[in-house]
C-alpha positions in Angstrom: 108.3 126.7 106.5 105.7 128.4 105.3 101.9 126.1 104.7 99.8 128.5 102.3 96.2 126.7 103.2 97.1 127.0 107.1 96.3 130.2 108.9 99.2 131.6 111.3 103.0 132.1 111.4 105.1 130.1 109.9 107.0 127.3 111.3 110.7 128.3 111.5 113.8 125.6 111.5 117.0 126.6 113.4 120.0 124.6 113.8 122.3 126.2 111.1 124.9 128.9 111.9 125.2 130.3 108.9 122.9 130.4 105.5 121.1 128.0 104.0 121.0 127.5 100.3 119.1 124.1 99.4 116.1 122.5 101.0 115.1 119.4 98.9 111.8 117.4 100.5 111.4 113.7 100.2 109.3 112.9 97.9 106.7 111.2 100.5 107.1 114.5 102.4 108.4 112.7 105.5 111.5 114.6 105.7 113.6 117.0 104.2 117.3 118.3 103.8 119.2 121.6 104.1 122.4 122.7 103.0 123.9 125.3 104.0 127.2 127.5 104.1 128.0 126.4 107.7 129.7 123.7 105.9 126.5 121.0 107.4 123.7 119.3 105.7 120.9 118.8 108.5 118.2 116.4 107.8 114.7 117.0 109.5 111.3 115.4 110.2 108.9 117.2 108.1 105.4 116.5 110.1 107.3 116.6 113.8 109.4 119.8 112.9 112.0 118.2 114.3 115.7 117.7 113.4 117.0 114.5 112.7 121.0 114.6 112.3 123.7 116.5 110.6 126.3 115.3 107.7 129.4 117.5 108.8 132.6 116.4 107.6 132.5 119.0 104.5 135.3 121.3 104.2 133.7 124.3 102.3 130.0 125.6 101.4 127.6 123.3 101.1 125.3 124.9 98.2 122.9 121.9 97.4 121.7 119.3 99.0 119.2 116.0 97.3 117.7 112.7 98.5 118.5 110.2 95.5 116.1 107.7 97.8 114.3 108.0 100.8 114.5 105.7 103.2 114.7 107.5 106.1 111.9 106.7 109.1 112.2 109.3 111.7 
């Protein structure tokens, strides 16, 4: 993740084996999804660059990924 008004290297997010392809933020900014072609969604604490879970049960690519609320509160 990459903070244009912050000096120094960005802040990199692993926990996917494979590439991602969405990464929708909450619109508080709390948190924010991936999606990726590992077949997993991961879901991640924006501020504690931390991650939260993973949705796995897909059987293909998973291209995009949305919050339609958010009501996580890591």
């Amino acid at each position: 993740m990459w903070v244009p008004n912050v000096k120094g290297e960005s802040t990199v997010f692993r926990a996917h084996t494979a590439t991602v392809r969405s990464v929708h933020f909450c619109s508080d900014g709390q948190s924010f999804v991936t999606a990726s072609d590992d077949k997993t969604v991961k879901v991640w604490a924006t501020h504690r660059q931390k991650f939260l879970f993973s949705l796995s049960q897909h059987i293909n690519w998973v291209r995009c990924a949305k919050f339609s609320q958010c009501v996580l509160h890591p």
